[in-house]
Every structure is written in structure tokens, then in C-alpha cells.
C-alpha positions in Angstrom: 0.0 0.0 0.0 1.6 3.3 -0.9 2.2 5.4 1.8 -0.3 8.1 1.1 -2.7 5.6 1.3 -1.7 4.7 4.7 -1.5 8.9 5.8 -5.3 9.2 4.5 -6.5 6.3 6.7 -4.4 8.1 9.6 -6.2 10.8 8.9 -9.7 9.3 8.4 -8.9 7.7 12.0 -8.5 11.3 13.3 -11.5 12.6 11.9 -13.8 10.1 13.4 -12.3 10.2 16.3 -12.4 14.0 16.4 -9.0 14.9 16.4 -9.9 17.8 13.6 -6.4 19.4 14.5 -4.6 15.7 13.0 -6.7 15.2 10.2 -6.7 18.7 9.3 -2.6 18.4 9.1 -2.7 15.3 7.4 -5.0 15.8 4.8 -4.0 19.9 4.0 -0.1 18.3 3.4 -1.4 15.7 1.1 -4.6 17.5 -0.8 -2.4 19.2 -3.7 -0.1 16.2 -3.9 -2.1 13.1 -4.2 -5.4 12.3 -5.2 -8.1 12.3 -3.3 -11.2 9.8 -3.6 -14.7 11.0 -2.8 -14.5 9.6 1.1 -10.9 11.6 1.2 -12.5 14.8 -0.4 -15.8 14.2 2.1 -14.2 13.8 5.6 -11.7 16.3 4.3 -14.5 18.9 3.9 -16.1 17.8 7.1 -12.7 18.1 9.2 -12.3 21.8 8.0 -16.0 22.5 8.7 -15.9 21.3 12.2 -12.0 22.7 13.0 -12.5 26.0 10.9 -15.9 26.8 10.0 -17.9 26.5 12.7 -16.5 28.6 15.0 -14.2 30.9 12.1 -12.1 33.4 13.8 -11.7 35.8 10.6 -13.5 36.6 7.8 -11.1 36.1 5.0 -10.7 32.3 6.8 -13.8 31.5 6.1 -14.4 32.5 2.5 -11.0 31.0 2.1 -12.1 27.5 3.4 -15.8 27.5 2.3 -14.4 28.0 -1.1 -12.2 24.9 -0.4 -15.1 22.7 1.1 -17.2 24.0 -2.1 -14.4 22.4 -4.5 -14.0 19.3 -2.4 -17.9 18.4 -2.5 -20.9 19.3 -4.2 -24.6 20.6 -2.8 -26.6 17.3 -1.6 -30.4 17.6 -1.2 -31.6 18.3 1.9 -35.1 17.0 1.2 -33.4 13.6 1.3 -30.1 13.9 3.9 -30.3 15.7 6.8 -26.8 17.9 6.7 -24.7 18.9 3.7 -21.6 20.5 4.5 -21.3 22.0 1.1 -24.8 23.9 2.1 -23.9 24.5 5.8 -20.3 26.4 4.6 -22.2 28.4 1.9 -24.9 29.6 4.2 -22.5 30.9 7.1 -20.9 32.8 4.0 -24.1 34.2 3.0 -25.4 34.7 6.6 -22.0 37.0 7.5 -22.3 39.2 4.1 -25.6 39.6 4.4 -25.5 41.0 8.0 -22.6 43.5 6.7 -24.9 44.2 4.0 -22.2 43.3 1.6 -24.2 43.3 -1.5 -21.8 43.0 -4.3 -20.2 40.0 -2.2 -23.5 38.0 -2.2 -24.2 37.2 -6.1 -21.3 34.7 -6.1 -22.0 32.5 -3.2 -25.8 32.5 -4.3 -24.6 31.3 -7.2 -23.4 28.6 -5.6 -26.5 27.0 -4.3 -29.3 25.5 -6.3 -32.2 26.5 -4.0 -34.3 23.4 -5.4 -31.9 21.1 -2.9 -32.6 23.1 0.0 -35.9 21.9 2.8 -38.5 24.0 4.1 -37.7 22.8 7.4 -38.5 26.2 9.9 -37.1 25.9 13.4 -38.8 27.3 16.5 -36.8 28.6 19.7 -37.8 30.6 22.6 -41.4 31.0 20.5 -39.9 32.2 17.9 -39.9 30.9 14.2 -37.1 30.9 12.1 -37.1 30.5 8.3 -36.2 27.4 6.4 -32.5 27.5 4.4 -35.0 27.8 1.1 -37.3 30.6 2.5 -33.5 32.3 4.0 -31.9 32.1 0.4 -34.8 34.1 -1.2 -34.7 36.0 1.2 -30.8 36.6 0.7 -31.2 36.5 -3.1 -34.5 38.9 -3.7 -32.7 41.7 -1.2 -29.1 41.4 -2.4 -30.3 42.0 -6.2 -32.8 45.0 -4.8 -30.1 46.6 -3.3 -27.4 46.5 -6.6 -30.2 47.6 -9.0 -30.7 44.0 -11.0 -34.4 44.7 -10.8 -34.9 41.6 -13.4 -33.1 39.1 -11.2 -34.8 40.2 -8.4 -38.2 40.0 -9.4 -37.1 36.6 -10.8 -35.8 35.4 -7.9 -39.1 37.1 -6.2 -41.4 35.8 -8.4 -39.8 32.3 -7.9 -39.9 32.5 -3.9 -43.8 33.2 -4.2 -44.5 30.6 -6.3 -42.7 27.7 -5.1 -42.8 28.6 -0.9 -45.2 26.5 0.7 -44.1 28.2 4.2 -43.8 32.0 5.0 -42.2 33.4 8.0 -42.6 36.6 9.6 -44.3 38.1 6.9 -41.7 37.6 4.4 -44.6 36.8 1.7 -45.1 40.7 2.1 -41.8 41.5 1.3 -41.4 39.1 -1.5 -44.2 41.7 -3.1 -42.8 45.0 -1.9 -39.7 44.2 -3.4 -41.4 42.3 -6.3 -43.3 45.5 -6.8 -40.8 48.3 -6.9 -39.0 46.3 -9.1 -41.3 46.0 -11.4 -41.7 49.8 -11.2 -38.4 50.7 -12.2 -38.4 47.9 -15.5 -41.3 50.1 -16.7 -43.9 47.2 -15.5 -46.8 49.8 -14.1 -49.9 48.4 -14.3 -47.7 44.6 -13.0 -46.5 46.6 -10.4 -49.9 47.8 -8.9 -51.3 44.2 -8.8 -48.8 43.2 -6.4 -49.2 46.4 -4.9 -53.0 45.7 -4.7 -52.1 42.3 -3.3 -50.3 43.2 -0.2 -53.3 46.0 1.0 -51.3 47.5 3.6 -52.3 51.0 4.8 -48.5 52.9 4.9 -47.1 55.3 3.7 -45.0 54.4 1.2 -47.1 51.6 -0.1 -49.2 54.6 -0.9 -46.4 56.5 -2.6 -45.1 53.4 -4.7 -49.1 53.3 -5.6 -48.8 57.0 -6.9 -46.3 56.8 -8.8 -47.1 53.9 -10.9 -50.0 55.8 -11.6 -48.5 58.8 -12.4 -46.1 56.8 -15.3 -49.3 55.4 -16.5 -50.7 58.9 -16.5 -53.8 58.2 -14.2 -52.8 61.9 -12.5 -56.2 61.7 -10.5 -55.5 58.3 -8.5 -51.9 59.2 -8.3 -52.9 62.2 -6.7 -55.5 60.5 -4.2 -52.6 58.4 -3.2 -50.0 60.8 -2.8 -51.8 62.4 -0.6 -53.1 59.6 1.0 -49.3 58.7 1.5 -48.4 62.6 2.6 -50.9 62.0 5.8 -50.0 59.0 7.4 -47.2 58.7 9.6 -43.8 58.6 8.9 -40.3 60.6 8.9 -40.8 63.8 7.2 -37.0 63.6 5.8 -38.1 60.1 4.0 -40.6 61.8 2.0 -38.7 64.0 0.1 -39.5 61.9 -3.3 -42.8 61.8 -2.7 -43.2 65.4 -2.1 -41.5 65.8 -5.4 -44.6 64.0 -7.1 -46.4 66.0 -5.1 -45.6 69.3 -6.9 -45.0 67.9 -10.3 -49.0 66.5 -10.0 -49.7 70.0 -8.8 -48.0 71.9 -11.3 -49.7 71.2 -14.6 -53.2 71.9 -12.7 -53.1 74.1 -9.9 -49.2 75.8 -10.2 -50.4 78.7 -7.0 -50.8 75.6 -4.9 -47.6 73.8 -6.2 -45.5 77.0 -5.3 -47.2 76.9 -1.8 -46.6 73.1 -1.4 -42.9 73.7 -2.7 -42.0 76.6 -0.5 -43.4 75.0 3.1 -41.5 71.8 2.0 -38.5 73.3 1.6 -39.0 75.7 4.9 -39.4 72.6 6.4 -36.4 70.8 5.3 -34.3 74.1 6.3 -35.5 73.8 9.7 -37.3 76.8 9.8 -40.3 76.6 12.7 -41.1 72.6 12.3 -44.0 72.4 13.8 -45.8 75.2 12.9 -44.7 74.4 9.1 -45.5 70.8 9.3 -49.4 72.0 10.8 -49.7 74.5 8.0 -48.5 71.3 5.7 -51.1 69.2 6.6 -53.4 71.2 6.3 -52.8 71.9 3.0 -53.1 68.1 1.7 -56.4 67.7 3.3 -57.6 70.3 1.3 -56.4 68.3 -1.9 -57.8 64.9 0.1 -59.6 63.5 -3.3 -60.4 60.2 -0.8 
């Protein structure tokens, strides 16, 4: 038996009998020199997982040795095994990213997953429901391509996660639309758009505004204008609205231009800090006046 033969046994030994520091040695010398069979390739992927993975100390560690344990074994379903440690390394990769809200570093480990192999299995701790790994790489996927601007990836991954989930947590179906939605928007899709819109009936804000101005690109000026001010009235941070009171004075301006002037100069008083309160009073005011509801 040649003696690299013998070294992998050693190190198979040490894996199963968790001595990940041993194996790890044993099997990092030989990986590049000898070849490796698919038991070799699979307790190697499981040692670094367990030694490295788990409990990573840096971040440039773990991309390093997910993106080994990616080349050493491939995605298993997990609607017929109960652990793949191809999935597991992937999904701490996209788990960290996504909480630094590293956007342009998600697309390539989503890539890496085929979201057909992952379970709908939710997990509840403490009362609290957690999403499956399918539900949590739509979720991953629909928000990473909202955020960079690939409006037609996202409403295809979207579109996909709404059709195929059979499980929603935490209102993430609701999301799935509001970003399905706005997407749709900005590809030009109006009257798409709205249904979705349509679909979710929440009474916010900017739900509301998204409503207006899909009506004001399919030049419905009078339902756009019910809804932006529907959307100026309810509740919500003054310094978020600047868009919408944008729309605001362009739906004004064609019709009634005194009152867009008025609308234009108390929102920018407002903005400049001049007497808030007073100004914000005066404000809303003056969209109840224009309340077409």
C-alpha cells in the first residue's frame, strides 16, 4: 500500500475520532499532492468544517475554506439527507455578508447554491420561528439583487420564492411583493407593479407613494394624486418623503401651479428647519384640502 494511502487512513482515524487538529494536518499536506477519492475529499470537507468553519475566527478564513469545502464536494439535497456540509459552509458565507450588508459580495456565493436542494424545514426557539435554508436564500437573493439595481433578477428570484414557498415566515410573503413591486416599477412594468401592490393592502405610507407613482407613469394623474396624498398623511419621517413630495408638486404643477408654489415653499421651509412644527401644521393642512379620498 503506498504510503499516502496509509497517511489518508491516519487521517480518516483522526477525523472520526475528532482529532480535527490531526486530520486537518494530514489531509492539507497531502490534498495538492495526491489524489483524493470521494470519502478523502468528504471527511476532508467535514474536518475543516468542524475545525474551521464553525466557530471561524476571521473573515477572509472562512471565505478561504468554504471556497475549499465548495471544490471538495458538491450541494446534496436536503429533502433527502439531513446535513450537507457544502450547504452549511455556503450559508454561514451568505449569513455574515448579508449582516454586513455586503451586497456585491452575495451574487457569487448565491450562485453557488441551487435552491431546489434546500428543505422547508422552519425551526422554532424561545417561540420564535425561524425561516427554512430555502425561505432564508430568497430571502438573501430577492434583497441582495434589490439593493445593486438587478431589478430583473430580483423579481425573478421574487417571483420564484412566491411561487414555489409553501411556508412564510414573519411576513416575508409581504416583502417578497414590496420588493417584487418596486422592481417591477423601475423595469417600466406599471400596471404589474400595482397588482402586487394591490395584493399586499397594507395602509402605509409608502405603499401609498409606490401606488402613486405607478400611476403617475401610466398617467392616471387623478389616482396618483389620491394616493400621494393619501401617503403625505400618514405617519412617517418627514426627511423620508422628500421623493414623494417631489410627485407631489409635479401633480400639482400642470393643474393648480399657485398651490404647487405653496406646497414647494413649506417643504422646503421645512427641510431648512425653519419653525417645524408650525410648518409641518400649515402642511397638513394643506393636503387635506387636496384629500380627493
Amino acid at each position: 500500500m503506498p504510503v499516502y494511502r496509509q497517511q489518508l487512513i491516519e487521517a480518516k482515524n483522526a477525523y472520526r475520532a475528532r482529532d480535527y487538529g490531526r486530520a486537518y494536518e494530514i489531509y492539507t499536506e497531502l490534498y495538492s499532492k495526491v489524489p483524493f477519492d470521494n470519502s478523502a475529499r468528504y471527511s476532508y470537507a467535514w474536518t475543516i468544517y468542524q475545525l474551521r468553519v464553525k466557530e471561524y475566527h476571521t473573515r477572509e478564513q472562512l471565505l478561504e475554506d468554504a471556497e475549499l469545502i465548495t471544490e471538495l464536494t458538491r450541494q446534496n439535497n436536503l429533502n433527502y439527507t439531513k446535513m450537507c456540509v457544502y450547504t452549511m459552509s455556503v450559508f454561514m458565507v451568505l449569513k455574515l455578508l448579508y449582516s454586513e450588508k455586503d451586497f456585491e459580495g452575495l451574487p457569487y456565493w448565491l450562485d453557488k447554491i441551487n435552491p431546489d436542494l434546500l428543505d422547508e424545514i422552519r425551526f422554532t426557539k424561545e417561540d420564535r420561528t425561524y425561516p427554512s435554508s430555502r425561505e432564508n436564500y430568497y430571502i438573501y437573493a430577492s434583497v441582495t439583487y434589490f439593493k445593486l439595481n438587478d431589478y430583473e433578477k430580483c423579481i425573478e428570484v421574487s417571483r420564484e420564492a412566491l411561487r414555489t414557498l409553501r411556508k412564510f415566515t414573519n411576513n416575508s410573503a409581504e416583502f417578497f411583493q414590496w420588493r417584487l413591486a418596486k422592481s417591477l416599477r423601475q423595469v417600466g412594468e406599471y400596471a404589474e407593479s400595482l397588482k402586487f401592490l394591490n395584493i399586499l393592502q397594507l395602509d402605509e405610507w409608502y405603499v401609498h407613494h409606490e401606488i402613486a407613482e405607478n400611476y403617475y407613469y401610466l398617467e392616471d394623474y387623478d389616482n396618483s394624486l389620491k394616493h400621494a396624498v393619501k401617503a403625505a398623511l400618514k405617519d412617517g419621517p418627514m426627511d423620508m418623503k422628500y421623493n414623494l413630495y417631489n410627485l407631489l408638486h409635479n401633480l400639482l404643477e400642470d393643474t393648480d401651479p399657485v398651490h404647487a408654489e405653496m406646497h414647494h415653499d413649506l417643504c422646503e421651509s421645512i427641510l431648512n428647519d425653519e419653525d417645524h412644527e408650525r410648518l409641518e401644521d400649515e402642511l397638513c393642512s394643506f393636503w387635506k384640502t387636496l384629500n380627493t379620498s
